[in-house]
LUMKEVEX-683294 format. One line per field, with one value per residue (C-alpha): x negated, y, z negated. Coordinates in nm, 4 decimals. Each point is the difference from the previous one (the first is absolute). Example, Ala and Ser with C-alpha at 12.3 -4.5 7.8 and 13.67 -1.06 7.14 Angstrom:
<pts>
x -1.2300 | -0.1370
y -0.4500 | 0.3440
z -0.7800 | 0.0660
</pts>
This chain:
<pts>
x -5.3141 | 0.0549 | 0.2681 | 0.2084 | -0.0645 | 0.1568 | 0.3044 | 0.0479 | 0.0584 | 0.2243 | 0.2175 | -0.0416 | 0.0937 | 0.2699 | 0.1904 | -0.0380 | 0.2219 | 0.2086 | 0.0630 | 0.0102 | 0.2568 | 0.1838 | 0.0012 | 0.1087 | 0.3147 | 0.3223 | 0.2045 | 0.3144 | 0.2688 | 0.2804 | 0.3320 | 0.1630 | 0.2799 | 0.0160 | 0.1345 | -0.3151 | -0.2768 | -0.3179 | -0.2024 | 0.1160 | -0.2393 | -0.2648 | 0.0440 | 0.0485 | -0.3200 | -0.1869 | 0.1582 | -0.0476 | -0.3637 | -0.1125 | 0.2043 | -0.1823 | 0.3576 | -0.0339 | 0.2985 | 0.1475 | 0.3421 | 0.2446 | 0.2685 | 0.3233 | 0.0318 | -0.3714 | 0.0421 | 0.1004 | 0.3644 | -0.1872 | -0.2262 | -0.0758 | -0.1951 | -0.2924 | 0.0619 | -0.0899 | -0.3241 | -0.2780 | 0.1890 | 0.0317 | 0.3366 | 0.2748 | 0.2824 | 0.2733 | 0.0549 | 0.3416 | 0.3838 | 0.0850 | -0.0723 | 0.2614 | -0.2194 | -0.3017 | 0.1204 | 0.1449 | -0.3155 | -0.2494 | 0.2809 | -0.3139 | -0.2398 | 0.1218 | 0.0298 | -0.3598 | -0.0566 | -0.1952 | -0.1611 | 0.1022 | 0.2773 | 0.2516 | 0.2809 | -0.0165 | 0.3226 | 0.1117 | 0.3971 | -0.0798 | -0.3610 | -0.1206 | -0.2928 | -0.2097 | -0.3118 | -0.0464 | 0.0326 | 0.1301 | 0.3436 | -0.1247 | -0.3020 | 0.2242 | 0.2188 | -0.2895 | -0.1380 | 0.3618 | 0.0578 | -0.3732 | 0.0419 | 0.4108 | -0.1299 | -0.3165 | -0.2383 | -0.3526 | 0.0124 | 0.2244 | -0.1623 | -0.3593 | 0.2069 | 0.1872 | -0.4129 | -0.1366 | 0.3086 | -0.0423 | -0.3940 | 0.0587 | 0.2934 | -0.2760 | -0.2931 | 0.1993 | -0.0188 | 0.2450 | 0.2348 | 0.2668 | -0.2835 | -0.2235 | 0.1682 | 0.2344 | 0.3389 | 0.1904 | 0.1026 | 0.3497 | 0.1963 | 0.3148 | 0.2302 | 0.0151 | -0.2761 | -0.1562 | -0.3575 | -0.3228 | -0.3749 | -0.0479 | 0.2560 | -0.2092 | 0.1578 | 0.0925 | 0.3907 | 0.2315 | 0.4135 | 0.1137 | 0.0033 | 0.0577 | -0.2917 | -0.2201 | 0.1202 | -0.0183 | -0.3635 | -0.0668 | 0.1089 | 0.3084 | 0.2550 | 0.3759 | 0.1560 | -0.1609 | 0.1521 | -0.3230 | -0.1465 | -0.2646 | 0.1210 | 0.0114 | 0.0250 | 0.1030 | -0.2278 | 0.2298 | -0.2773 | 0.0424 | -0.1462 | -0.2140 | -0.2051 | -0.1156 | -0.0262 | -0.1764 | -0.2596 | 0.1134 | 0.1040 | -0.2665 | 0.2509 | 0.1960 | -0.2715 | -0.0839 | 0.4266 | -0.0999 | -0.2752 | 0.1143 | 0.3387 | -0.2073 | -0.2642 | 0.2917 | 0.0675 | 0.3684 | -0.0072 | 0.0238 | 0.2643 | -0.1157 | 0.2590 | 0.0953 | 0.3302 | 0.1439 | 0.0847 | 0.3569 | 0.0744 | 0.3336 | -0.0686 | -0.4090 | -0.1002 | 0.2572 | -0.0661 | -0.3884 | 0.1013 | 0.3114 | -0.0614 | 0.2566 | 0.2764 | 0.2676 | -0.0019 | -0.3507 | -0.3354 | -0.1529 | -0.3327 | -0.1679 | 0.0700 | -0.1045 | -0.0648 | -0.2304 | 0.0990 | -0.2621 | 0.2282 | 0.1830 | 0.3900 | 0.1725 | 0.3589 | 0.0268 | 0.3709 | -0.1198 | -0.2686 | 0.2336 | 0.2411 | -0.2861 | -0.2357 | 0.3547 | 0.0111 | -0.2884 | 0.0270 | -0.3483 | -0.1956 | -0.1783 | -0.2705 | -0.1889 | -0.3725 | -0.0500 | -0.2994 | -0.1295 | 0.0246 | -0.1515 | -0.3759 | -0.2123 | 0.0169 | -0.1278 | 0.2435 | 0.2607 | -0.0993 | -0.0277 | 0.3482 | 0.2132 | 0.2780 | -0.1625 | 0.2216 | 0.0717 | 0.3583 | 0.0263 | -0.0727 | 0.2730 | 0.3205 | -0.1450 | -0.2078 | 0.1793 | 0.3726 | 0.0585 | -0.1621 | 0.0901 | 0.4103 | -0.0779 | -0.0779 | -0.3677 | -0.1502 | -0.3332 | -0.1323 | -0.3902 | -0.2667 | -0.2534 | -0.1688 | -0.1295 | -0.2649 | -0.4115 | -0.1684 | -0.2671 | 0.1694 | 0.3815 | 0.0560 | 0.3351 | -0.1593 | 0.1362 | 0.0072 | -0.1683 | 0.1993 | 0.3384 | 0.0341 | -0.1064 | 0.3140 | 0.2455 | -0.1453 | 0.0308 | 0.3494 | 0.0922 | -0.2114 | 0.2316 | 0.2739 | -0.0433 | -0.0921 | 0.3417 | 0.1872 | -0.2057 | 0.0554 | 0.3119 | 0.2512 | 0.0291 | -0.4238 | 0.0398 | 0.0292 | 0.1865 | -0.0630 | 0.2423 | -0.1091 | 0.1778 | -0.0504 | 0.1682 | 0.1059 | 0.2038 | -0.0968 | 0.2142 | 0.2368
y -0.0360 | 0.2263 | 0.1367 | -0.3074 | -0.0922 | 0.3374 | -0.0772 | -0.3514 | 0.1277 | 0.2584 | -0.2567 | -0.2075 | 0.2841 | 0.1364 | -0.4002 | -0.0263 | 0.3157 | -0.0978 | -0.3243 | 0.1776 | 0.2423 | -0.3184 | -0.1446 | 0.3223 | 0.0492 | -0.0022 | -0.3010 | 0.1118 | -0.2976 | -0.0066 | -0.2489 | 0.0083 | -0.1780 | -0.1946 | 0.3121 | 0.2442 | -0.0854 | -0.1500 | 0.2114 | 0.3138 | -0.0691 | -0.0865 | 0.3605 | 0.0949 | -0.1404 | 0.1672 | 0.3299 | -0.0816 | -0.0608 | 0.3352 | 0.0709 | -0.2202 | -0.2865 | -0.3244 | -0.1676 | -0.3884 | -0.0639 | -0.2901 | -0.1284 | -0.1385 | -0.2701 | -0.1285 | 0.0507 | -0.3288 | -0.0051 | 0.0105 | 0.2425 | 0.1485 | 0.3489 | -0.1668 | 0.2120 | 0.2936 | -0.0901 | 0.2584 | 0.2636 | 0.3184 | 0.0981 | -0.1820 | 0.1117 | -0.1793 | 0.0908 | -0.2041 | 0.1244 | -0.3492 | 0.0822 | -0.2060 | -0.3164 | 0.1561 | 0.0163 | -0.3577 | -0.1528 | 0.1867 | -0.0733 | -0.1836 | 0.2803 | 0.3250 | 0.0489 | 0.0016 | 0.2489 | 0.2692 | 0.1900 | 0.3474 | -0.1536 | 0.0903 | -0.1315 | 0.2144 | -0.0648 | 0.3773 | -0.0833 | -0.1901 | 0.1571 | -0.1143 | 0.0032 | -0.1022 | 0.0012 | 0.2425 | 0.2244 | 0.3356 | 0.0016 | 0.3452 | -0.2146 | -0.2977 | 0.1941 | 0.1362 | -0.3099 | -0.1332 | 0.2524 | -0.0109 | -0.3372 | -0.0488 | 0.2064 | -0.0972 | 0.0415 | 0.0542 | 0.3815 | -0.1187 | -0.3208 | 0.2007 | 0.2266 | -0.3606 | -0.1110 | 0.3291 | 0.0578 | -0.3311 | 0.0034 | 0.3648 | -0.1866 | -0.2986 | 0.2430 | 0.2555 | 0.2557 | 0.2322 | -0.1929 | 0.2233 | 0.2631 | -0.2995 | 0.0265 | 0.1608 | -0.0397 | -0.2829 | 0.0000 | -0.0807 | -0.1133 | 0.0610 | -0.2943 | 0.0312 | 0.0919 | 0.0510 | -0.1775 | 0.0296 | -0.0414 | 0.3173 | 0.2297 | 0.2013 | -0.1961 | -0.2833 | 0.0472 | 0.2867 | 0.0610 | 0.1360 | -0.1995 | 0.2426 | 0.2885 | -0.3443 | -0.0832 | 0.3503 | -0.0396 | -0.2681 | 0.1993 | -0.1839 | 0.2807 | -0.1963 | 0.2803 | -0.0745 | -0.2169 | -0.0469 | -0.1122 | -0.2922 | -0.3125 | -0.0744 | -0.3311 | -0.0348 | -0.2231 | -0.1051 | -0.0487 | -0.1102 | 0.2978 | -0.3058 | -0.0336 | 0.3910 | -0.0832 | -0.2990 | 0.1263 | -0.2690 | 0.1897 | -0.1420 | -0.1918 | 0.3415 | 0.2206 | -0.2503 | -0.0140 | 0.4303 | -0.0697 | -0.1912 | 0.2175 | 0.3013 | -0.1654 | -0.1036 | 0.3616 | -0.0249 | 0.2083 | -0.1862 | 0.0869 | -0.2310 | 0.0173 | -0.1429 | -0.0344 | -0.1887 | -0.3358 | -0.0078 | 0.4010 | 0.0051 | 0.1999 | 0.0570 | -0.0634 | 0.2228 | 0.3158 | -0.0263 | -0.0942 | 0.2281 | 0.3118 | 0.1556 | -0.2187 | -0.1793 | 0.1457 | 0.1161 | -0.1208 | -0.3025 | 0.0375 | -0.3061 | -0.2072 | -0.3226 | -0.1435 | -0.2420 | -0.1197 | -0.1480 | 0.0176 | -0.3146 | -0.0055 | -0.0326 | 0.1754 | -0.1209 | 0.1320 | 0.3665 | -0.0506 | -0.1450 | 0.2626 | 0.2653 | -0.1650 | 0.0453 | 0.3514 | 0.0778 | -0.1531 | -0.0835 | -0.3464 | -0.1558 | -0.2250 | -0.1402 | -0.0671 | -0.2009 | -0.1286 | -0.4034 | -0.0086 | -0.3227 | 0.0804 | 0.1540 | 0.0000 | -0.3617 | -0.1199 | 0.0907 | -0.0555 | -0.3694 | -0.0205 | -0.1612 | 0.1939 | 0.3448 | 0.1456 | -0.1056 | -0.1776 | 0.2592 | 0.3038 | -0.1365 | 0.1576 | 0.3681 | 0.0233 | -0.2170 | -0.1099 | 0.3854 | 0.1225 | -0.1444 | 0.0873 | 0.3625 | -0.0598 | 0.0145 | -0.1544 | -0.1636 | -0.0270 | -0.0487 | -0.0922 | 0.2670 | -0.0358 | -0.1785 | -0.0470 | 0.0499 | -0.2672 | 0.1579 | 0.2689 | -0.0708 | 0.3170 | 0.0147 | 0.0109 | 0.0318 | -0.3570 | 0.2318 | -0.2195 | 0.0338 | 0.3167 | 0.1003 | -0.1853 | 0.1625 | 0.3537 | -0.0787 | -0.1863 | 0.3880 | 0.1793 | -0.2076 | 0.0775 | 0.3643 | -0.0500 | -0.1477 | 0.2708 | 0.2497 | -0.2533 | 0.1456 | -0.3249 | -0.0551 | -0.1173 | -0.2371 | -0.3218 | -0.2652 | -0.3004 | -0.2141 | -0.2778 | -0.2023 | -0.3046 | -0.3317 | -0.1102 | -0.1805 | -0.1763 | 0.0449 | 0.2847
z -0.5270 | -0.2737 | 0.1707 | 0.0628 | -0.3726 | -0.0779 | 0.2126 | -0.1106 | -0.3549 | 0.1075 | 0.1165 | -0.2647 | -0.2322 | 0.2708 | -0.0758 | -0.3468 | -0.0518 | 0.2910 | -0.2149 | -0.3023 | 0.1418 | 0.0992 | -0.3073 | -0.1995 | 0.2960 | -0.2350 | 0.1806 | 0.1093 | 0.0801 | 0.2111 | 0.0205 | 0.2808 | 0.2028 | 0.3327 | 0.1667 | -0.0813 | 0.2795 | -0.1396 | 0.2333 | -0.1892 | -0.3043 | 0.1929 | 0.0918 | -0.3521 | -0.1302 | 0.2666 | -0.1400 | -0.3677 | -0.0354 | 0.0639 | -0.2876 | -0.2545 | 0.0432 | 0.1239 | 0.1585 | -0.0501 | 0.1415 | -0.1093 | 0.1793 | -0.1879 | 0.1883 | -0.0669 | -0.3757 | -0.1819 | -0.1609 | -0.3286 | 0.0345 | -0.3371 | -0.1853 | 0.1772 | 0.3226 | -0.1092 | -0.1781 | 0.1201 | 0.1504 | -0.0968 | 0.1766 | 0.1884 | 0.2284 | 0.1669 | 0.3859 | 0.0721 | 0.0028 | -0.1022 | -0.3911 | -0.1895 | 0.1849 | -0.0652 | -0.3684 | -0.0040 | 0.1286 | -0.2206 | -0.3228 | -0.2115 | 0.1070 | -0.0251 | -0.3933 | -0.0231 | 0.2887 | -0.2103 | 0.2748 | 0.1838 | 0.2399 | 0.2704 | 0.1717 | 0.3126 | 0.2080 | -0.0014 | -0.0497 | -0.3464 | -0.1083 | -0.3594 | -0.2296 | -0.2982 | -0.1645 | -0.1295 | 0.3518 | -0.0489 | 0.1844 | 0.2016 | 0.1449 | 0.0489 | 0.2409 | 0.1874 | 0.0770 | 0.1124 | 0.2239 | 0.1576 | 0.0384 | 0.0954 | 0.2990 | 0.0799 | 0.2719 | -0.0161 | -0.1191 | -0.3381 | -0.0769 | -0.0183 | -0.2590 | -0.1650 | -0.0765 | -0.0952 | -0.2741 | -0.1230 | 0.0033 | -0.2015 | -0.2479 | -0.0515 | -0.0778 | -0.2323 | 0.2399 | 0.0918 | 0.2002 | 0.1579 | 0.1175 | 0.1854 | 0.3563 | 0.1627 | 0.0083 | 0.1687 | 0.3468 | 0.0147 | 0.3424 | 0.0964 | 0.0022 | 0.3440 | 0.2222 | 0.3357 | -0.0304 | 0.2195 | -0.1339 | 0.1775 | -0.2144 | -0.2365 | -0.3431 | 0.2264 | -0.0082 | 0.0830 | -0.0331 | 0.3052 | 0.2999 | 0.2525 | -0.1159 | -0.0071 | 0.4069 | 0.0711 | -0.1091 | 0.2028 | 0.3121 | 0.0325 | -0.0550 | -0.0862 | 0.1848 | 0.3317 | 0.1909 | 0.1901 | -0.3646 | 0.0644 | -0.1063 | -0.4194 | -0.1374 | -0.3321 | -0.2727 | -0.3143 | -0.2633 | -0.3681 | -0.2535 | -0.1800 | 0.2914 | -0.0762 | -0.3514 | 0.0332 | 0.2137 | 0.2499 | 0.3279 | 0.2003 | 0.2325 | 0.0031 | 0.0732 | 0.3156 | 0.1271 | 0.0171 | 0.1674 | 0.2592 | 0.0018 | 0.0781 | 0.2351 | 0.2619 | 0.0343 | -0.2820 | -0.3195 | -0.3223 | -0.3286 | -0.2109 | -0.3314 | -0.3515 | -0.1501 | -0.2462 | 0.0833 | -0.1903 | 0.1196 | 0.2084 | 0.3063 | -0.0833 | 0.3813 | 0.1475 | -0.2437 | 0.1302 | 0.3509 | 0.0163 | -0.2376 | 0.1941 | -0.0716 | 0.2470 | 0.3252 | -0.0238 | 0.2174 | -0.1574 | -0.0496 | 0.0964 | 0.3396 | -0.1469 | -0.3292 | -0.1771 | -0.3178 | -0.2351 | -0.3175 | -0.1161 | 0.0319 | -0.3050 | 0.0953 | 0.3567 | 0.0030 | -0.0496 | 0.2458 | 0.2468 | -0.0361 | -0.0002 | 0.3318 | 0.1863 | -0.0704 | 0.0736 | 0.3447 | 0.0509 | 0.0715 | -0.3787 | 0.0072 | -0.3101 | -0.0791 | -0.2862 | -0.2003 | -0.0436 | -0.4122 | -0.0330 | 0.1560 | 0.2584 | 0.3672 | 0.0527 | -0.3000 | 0.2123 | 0.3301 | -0.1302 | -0.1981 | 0.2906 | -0.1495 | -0.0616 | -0.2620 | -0.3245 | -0.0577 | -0.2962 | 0.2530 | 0.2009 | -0.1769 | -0.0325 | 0.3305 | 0.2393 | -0.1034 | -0.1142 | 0.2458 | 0.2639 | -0.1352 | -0.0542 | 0.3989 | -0.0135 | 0.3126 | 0.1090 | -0.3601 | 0.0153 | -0.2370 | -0.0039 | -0.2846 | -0.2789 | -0.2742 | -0.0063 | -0.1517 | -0.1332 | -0.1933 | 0.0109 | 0.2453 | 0.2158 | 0.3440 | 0.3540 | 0.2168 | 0.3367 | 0.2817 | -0.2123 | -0.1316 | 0.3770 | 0.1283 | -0.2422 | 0.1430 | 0.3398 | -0.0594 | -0.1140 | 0.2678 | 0.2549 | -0.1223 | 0.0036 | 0.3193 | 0.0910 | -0.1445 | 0.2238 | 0.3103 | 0.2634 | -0.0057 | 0.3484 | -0.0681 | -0.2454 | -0.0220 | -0.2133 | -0.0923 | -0.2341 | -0.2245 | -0.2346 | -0.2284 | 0.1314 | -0.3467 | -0.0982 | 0.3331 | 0.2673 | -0.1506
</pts>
């Protein structure tokens, strides 16, 4: 009995400091835009409270028109995670004179500051932050939790770990990404050189999934890349970058081996010209998994349409010009903590869409077989 009575205060004792610690957590609070995923700060609080931070997030779009000084009423620091600053700026017009706290715009191509934060902590936190993943974000809190407490700021982490612009990605790359694409494939045991090189399809991923700690849905495409027996080359480039795909796929420049047989393109299209001029280079077949942006699995499996009219211009119409083909839904958003998740059935038909086709390429022509099918529209033409 005595016993029990012991433990029952230790775990009274055990919640009143786990309350108390709760309590005393400086509040850290994020604005962000549309375009940042929600389930990256669920992420980010989970790597904050060790630190002594807690985490709020506020979307622009939820905040009234009006919104006033009010906002930033019991927190002790605020950054702003969104390229789109001058409407971050023009929304928060009434509130941000009265922003006194340590604060950060964090965009990397337009950083800024105030509050009193030294401009050589400021820049730290940018750049752990700008490129992100779990490794930087643990050094983002522990600066910040050192800047909050007095502490020696600069010395309380180390350095950031800064990607390339363009990289090859795979969650099991010591660091996560790496710069050359043929040492990587070599690594993989599919030598470029050999033309008995197992088959490689190509993953075209955007460098905020890394960031945001959102390559779930990636991480299962690999998966199910490697499991059919294919090597993966899962990579990032800039969106807007003339000629990004072919420098990873083609290092070698025209005339050499591409690298990959098939592609999967997870990116949206924003310069469908270049892309169109670039997929015909490189010669090879593009398909496209995309994510539902308006809810989870069931969301979409119940929207009779099952993309969003405003996904339409930058994953289908685009797309589909740049000559990407058989453009899938594979993924879309966790409920319960706003993760980007795979859709199991669909992202295993955009696989085996590009397992088939590398198994056509391999297939003698006098054994295939062709079927043709066309759209009757407008009827009979």
């Amino acid at each position: 009995m005595e016993t029990i009575l012991t433990l029952k205060k230790w775990l009274l004792c055990a919640a009143i400091l786990l309350l108390a610690g709760a309590a005393d957590a400086a509040s850290v609070l994020f604005i962000a835009t549309g375009n940042v995923p929600a389930g990256k700060f669920h992420q980010l609080a989970e790597i904050a409270r060790p630190h002594g931070l807690s985490v709020e997030v506020r979307f622009l779009n939820s905040l009234p028109s009006d919104v006033d000084g009010g906002l930033w009423r019991g927190h002790d620091a605020v950054f702003f995670d969104s390229y789109l600053q001058d409407e971050v700026r023009a929304r928060l017009a009434r509130a941000l004179p009265s922003l006194t706290a340590p604060n950060a715009w964090l965009y990397e191509a337009r950083p800024a500051w105030g509050g009193g934060l030294p401009e050589s902590v400021a820049q730290r936190l940018v750049r752990y932050y700008a490129s992100g993943g779990k490794q930087n974000f643990e050094g983002f809190f522990a600066t910040l939790s050192a800047q909050l407490q007095g502490r020696d700021a600069l010395a309380a982490a180390p350095d950031p770990v800064v990607f390339p612009k363009t990289g090859i990605y795979h969650p099991r790359t010591p660091g996560l990404v790496s710069a050359d694409p043929v040492a990587y494939l070599r690594a993989q045991g599919a030598d470029p050189s050999d033309p008995q090189r197992r088959p490689v399809v190509g993953l075209a991923l955007h460098q905020q999934y890394i960031a945001s700690m959102q390559t779930a849905f990636i991480d299962d495409l690999i998966a199910r890349i490697e499991a059919a027996g294919a090597v993966a080359l899962p990579f990032y480039t800039p969106m807007l970058d003339p000629g990004g795909f072919t420098r990873v796929l083609r290092p070698g420049g025209e005339g050499a081996p591409v690298l990959a047989d098939v592609l999967i393109n997870t990116q949206i299209m924003l310069n469908a010209d270049e892309r169109r001029a670039e997929f015909a280079r490189l010669g090879i077949p593009v398909l496209q998994a995309m994510p539902y942006r308006r809810g989870d699995e069931a969301d979409w499996a119940a929207n009779q349409q099952g993309v969003a009219l405003m996904d339409v211009p930058f994953y289908l119409a685009q797309a589909e010009y740049a000559g990407v083909v058989d453009i899938q839904v594979a993924a879309a958003t966790r409920a319960t903590d706003e993760q980007v998740v795979p859709i199991a059935a669909q992202a295993a038909a955009v696989v085996g869409k590009a397992i088939n086709l590398l198994k056509l390429q391999r297939t003698p022509n006098a054994d295939k077989r062709i079927a043709l099918f066309f759209w009757n529209y407008p009827p009979g033409e």
